[in-house]
Each structure stands twice: as C-alpha cells, then as structure tokens.
C-alpha positions in Angstrom: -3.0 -20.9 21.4 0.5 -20.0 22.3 2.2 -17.4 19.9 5.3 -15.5 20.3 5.6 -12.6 18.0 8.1 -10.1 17.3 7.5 -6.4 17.9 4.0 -5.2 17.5 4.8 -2.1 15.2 4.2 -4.3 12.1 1.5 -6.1 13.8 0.3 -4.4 10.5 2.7 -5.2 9.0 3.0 -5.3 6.0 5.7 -3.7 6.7 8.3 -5.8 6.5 8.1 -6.6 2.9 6.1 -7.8 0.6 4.6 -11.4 -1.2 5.3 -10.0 -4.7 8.2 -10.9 -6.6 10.3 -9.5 -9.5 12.2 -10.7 -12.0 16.4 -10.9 -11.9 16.5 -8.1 -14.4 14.0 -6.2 -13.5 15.2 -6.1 -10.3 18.8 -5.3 -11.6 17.6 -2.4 -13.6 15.6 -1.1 -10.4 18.9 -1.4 -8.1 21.0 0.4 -10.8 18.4 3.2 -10.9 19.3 3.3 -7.0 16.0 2.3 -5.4 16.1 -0.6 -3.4 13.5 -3.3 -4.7 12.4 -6.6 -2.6 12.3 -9.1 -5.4 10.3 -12.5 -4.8 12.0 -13.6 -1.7 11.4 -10.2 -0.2 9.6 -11.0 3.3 6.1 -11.7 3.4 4.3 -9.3 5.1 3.2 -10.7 8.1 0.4 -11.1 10.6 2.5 -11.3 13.9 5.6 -12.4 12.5 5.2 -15.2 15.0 8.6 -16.1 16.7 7.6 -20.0 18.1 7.4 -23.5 16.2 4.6 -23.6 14.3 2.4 -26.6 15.8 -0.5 -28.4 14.6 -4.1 -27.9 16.1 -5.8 -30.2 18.0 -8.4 -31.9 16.3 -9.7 -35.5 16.9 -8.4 -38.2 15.0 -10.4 -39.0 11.5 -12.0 -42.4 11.8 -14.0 -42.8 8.4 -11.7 -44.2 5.3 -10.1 -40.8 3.4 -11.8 -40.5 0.4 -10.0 -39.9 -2.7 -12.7 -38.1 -4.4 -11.5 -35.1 -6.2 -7.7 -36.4 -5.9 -5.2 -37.3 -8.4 -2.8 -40.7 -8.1 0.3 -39.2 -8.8 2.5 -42.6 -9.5 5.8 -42.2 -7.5 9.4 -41.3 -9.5 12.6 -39.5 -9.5 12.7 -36.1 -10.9 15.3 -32.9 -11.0 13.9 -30.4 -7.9 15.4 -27.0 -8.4 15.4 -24.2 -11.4 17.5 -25.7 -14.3 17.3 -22.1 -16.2 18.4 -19.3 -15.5 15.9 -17.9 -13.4 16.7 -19.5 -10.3 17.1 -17.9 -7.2 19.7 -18.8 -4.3 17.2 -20.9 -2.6 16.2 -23.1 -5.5 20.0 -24.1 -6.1 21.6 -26.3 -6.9 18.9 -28.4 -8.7 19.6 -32.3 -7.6 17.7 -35.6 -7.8 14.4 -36.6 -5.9 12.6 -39.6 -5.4 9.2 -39.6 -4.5 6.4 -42.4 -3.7 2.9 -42.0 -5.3 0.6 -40.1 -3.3 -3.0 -38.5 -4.1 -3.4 -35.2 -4.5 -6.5 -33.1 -4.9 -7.2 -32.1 -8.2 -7.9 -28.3 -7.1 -7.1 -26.1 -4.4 -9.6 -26.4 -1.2 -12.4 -24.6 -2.2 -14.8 -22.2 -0.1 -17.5 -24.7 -0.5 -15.2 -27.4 1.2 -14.0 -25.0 4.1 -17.4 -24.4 5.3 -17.9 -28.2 5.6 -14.8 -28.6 7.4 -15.9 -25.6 9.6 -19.9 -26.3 9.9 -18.6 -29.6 11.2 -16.0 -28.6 13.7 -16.8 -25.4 14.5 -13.3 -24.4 14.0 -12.2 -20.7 13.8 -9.4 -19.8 11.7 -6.4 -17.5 13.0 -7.7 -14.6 11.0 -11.0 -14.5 12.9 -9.5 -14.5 16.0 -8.5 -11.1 18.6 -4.5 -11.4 19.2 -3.7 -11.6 23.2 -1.4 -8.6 24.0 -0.6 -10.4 27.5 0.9 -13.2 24.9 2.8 -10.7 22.8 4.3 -8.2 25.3 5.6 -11.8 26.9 8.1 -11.8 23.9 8.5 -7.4 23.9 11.2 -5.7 25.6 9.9 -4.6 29.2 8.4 -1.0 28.8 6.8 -1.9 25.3 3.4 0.2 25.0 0.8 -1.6 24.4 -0.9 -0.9 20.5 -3.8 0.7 19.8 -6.6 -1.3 20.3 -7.6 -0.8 16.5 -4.9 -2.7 15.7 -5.5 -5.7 18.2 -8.6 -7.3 16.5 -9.4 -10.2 14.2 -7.7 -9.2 11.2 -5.9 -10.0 7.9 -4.3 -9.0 5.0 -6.2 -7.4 1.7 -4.8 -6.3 -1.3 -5.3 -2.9 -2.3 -4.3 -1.1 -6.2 -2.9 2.4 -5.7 -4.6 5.4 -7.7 -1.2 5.9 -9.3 2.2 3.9 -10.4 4.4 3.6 -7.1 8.2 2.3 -6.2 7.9 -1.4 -5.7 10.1 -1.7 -2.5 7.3 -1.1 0.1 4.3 -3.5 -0.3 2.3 -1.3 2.3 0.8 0.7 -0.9 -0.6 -2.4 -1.7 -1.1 -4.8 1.2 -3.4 -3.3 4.1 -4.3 -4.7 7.6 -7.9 -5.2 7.8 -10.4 -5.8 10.4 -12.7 -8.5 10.0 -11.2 -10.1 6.6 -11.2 -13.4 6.4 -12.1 -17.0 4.4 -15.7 -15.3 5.0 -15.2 -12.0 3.7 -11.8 -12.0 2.0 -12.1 -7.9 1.4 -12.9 -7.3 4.9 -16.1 -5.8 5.6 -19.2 -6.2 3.6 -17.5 -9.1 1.1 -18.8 -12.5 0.7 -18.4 -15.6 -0.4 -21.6 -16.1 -1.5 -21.9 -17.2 -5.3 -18.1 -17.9 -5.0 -18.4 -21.5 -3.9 -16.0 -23.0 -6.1 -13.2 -20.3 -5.7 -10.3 -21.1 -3.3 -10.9 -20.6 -0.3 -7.7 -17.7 1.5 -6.7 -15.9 4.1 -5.7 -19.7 5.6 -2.8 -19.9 7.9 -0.9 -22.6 8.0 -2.3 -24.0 10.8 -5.7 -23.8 9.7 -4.3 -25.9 6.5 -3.5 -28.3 8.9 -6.2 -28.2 10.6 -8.4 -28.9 7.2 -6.3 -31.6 6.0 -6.4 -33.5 9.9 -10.3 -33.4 9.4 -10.5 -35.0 5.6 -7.7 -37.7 6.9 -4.8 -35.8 4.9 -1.8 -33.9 5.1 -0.3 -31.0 3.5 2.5 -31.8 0.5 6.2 -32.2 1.3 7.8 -29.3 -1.2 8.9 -32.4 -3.1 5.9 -34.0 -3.6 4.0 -30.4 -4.7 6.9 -30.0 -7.2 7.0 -33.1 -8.6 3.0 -32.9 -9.1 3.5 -29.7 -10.8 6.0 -30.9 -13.4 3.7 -33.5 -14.5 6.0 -35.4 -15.6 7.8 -32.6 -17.7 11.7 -33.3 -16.8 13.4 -30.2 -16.0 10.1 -27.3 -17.9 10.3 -23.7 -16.0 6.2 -24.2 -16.0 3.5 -27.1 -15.4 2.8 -26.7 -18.7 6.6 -26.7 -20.4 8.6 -23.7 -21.5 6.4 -21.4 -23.5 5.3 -18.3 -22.0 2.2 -18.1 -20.0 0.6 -15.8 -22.7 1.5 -17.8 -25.6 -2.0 -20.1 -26.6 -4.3 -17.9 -24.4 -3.3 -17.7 -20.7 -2.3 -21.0 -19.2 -3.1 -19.5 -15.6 -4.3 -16.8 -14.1 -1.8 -13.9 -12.8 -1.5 -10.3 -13.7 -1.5 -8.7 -16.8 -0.6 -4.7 -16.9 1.3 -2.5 -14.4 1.8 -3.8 -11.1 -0.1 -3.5 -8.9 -1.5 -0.1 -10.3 -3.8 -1.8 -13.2 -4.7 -5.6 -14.0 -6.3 -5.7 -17.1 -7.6 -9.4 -17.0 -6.3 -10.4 -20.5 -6.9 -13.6 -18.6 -10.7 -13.6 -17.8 -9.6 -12.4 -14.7 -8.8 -9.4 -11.9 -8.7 -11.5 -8.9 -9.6 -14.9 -8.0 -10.6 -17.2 -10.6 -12.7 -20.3 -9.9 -11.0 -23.7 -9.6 -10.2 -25.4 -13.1 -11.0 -22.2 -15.0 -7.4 -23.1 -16.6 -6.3 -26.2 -18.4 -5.1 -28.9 -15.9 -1.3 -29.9 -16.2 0.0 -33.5 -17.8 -1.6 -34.8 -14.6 -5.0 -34.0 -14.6 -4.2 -31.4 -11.7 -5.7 -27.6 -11.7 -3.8 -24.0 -10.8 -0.4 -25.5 -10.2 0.5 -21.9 -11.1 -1.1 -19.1 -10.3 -4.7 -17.7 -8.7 -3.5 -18.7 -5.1 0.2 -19.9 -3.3 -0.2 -22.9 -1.9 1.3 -24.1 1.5 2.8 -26.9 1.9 4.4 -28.8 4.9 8.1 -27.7 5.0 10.5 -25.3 7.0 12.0 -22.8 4.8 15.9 -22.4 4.6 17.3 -20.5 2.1 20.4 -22.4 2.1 18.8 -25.7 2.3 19.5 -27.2 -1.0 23.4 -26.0 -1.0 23.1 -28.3 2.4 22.2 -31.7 1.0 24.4 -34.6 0.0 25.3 -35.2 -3.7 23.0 -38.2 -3.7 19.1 -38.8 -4.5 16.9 -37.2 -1.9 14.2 -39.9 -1.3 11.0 -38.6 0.1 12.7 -35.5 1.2 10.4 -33.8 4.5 12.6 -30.4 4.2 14.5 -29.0 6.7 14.2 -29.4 10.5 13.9 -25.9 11.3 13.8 -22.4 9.7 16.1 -19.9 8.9 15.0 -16.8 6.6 18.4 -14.2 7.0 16.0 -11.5 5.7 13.7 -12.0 9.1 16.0 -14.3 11.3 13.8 -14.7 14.4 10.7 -15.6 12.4 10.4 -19.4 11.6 8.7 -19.7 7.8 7.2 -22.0 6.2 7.3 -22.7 2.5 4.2 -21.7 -0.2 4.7 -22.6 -4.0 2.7 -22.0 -6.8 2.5 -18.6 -7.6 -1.0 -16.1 -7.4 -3.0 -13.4 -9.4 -0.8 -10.8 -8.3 2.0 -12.5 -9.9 3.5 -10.7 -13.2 5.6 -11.9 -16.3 7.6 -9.0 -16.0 7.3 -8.5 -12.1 7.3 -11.9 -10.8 7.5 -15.2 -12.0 6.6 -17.1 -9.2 4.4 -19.6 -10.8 7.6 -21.2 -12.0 7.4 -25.1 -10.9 10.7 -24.2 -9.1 9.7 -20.9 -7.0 8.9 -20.4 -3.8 8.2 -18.0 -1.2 7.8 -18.3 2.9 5.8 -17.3 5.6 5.1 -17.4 8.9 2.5 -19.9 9.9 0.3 -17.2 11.6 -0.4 -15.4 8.1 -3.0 -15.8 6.1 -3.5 -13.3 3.2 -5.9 -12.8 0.1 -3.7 -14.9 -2.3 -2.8 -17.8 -0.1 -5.0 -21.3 -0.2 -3.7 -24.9 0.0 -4.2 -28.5 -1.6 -4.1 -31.7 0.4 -2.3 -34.9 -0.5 -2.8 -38.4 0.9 -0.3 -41.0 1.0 -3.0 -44.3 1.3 
C-alpha cells in the first residue's frame, strides 16, 4: 500500500484536534472566556494524516447476486440537504434541493459478526492491524527527519480514554490515545474482545477497509446524499431522524453521552459505550442508529465550501466533490462521516443532527467510527 503522510510527530496524533464537537454557544461562551475550543469540525485526530488520494483495495470482483437481506428499499425523491435551523455550520450551507434514486441500504451498521465473515473469507487485514513503513513516510518528510521511536511505528489505533478530572476541551489528547494493537478485534487495545459483542458495530475501520467490505458483499458505500436522505426518513427539513424534539424527550432516541464530557457518561441511555445494533427505535424507514453509537463513512470528498459551490438548481444524484480541501489541515485529503457517536453531547456536540458531518482521513480508523453499505440493484 502506498501512503504519504504528513510529519510523523502526530503519528499519535491525536494531536491535531479532535472528533468531538460543540455546540455554537457553547463554543461562543468558551472563546469569550479566552480559551480556544475546536468545535465539531475541529480536525480529526488522525492515524498518519495521509497526504495521497485515497484508493480503493484490490479485491476480486463479487460474482454471486448481492443480497438484500438486512437492507432497506429506500424509494428514490427530492429532499432539502443542508441544516434548515440554526445550527448549521459553514459546511452544511446553504441548504438546496436533491434528488436521489432508490437504493438499498442496510438496516444497521456492519456488525462484528459480519466483519469476521468478510475477513475469515478474504483473509483481509484492516489498516489498523498493520506496522506503518517509515521508508514510505520519510519519502514525504523533509530530508534530515529522525526517524520515530519504534514504539510509535506499530499496528495501532485510536482509543478513547475519560480523564480522572474535568479538563479544557481544546486538546482531544486527554481523551484520544494512540494504542498498540487496537483494532476491530480488540477495540480497547490489548486484552479487549469482541467476544459476546457480535451484534455491536464493528470500529476502528478505515475507509478503505469500508470499501474493502462493501466490494466483497457486491456494494458500495453511500454518497452523503443518499445517507442524508435515508436519515430524514422522509421528514422534510427535521434537525433529527426522528423530527425536532430533543433526543432526551420520550426516553433516548439514540445513544450519545449523557453527563460531563468526556470526564463522566452516566448512561441515562442504557449505555457508556457502544450499544448493540437496533437497541434504539429505527427511523420512519425502518433504518437503525442513523444518529449516534458510531459515525458512519460514506463515499465523498470533504470540502468545506462545497455546498456554497453548487449551482442554484436540483443536485441529482450528487457524488460530492472531486477532491478535498479541509483549510483546518490543507495537505490532508478527508473524507466525509455522518451520523454522529456515543461520545456525542446535547450540550457539547450535536453531531447526530441529520445535517452534520465531520471528516477524516481515509487512513483513520478510531473507536467510534463504523459504516453502512448501500446497493443501487
């Protein structure tokens, strides 16, 4: 595998910001206090920061019929894409007009249980459990550049870690922690399992390894058009899958953080973590976690300015942007993840809003990202 990456100091990196997100007044209030806060489209912390194209792994071609079991037919439509409140950020304005096709979508997210059959029939290894090359990574280094400890260069991913005590929100290092050996099979690093967690999405995916899945079960990954139209369910221009009410208001209506972030979760929800697929209602369309437990990748570039860029016309079948540009990391092509996770906050972070999004770099996988598939026949 080819991959560029940026400078290896935040290899670890966590370091250059963080996959939380706070809310516009929260955020205000923090910045008039005079710390600095990275709100929700602070940078991901990521695994290499990889500076190439993503690409997609090289899998043979599916020749048995996709099966649609465990998908949804979401019938085609037009539909406002964008926030239509006022929580919108810059990158989910202005709302405008989409048209989509029908398309199937799983139900749930991939779950552990269907991971291992992708990988006990490939034999495929995600990102996470693989050693980085340094001779790839000093290729893109300034000559001179010391090579890192060797601790640092080994299969690795990103954990979540509470501090012991409340902590400023504008370095997700307190909370995010490079670790060897996490991955899909022990998502804590070390001594975790997956075992009796079958039906939990499965994390610490990359992108690629998404792909990867999605290539082997004959499907693809959503367009963000398609994964926000799902996620409306057919609810014209609702902040949430399941309208405008709060998330709290008739019991949780997904699962996401409840206390101080990210000192204490007090699972008012059922749960700290990871809940199981369809432990919350499904949306209008019969599909599950279309907010919160995991963010979902989907298949587009990330631009920030991309939606001030199109034409004042209906987008049909939108594919996103041709290439990335994130001005908070400009060297680092993202892509984009929607859907909100556990660590996400009504006060802190609102992410599971049906317009939100985040980005990352294809090469990351954490704790709280996953992915749904969608087919198109």
């Amino acid at each position: 595998m080819n991959m560029r990456y940026r400078h290896w100091p935040f290899v670890i990196v966590l370091l250059s910001g963080q996959f939380s997100c706070s809310s516009s007044s929260d955020s205000a209030k923090t910045e008039a206090a005079g710390e600095e806060i990275t709100d929700c489209h602070g940078t991901i912390p990521d695994r290499f920061a990889s500076g190439s194209a993503a690409s997609a792994p090289t899998l043979p071609e599916r020749d048995a019929p996709v099966s649609h079991e465990g998908m949804i037919w979401i019938e085609g439509g037009t539909y406002t894409r964008g926030a239509t409140d006022d929580r919108g950020r810059q990158d989910e304005l202005p709302a405008h007009t989409v048209q989509v096709d029908g398309f199937w979508m799983d139900e749930t997210e991939v779950t552990n249980r269907q991971f291992a059959e992708f990988v006990e029939a490939t034999g495929y290894v995600t990102v996470a459990e693989k050693k980085p090359d340094w001779e790839e990574i000093k290729k893109q280094l300034p000559p001179g550049t010391p090579k890192p400890p060797d601790e640092v260069l080994v299969a690795a991913s990103l954990t979540f870690h509470s501090p012991d005590r409340s902590v400023p929100l504008n370095n997700a290092a307190q909370w995010w922690q490079w670790t060897p050996e996490a991955s899909w099979r022990q998502p804590q690093g070390p001594g975790s399992s997956i075992e009796g967690k079958e039906d939990y999405p499965v994390v610490h995916v990359a992108w690629e390894d998404a792909v990867a899945y999605a290539k082997w079960a004959g499907k693809r990954l959503p367009t963000e058009a398609e994964w926000e139209y799902a996620a409306r369910g057919g609810l014209e221009e609702k902040s949430f899958p399941w309208g405008d009410d709060p998330v709290e208001k008739s019991g949780f209506m997904a699962n996401i953080w409840q206390g101080e972030f990210p000192v204490t979760d007090k699972g008012e929800d059922g749960y700290q973590g990871l809940a199981p697929v369809k432990s919350f209602d499904a949306n209008p369309y019969g599909l599950y976690d279309m907010a919160g437990n995991v963010w979902e990748w989907t298949n587009d570039w990330y631009r920030e300015d991309y939606y001030s860029r199109l034409a004042n016309e209906v987008q049909v079948n939108p594919q996103g942007p041709s290439d990335s540009y994130d001005p908070q990391e400009p060297t680092v092509p993202k892509k984009i993840v929607k859907g909100g996770s556990f660590l996400c906050n009504v006060s802190y972070c609102e992410g599971y809003r049906v317009s939100a999004k985040m980005k990352s770099s294809p090469d990351t996988g954490l704790e709280h990202t996953g992915f749904r598939c969608v087919s198109s026949n």
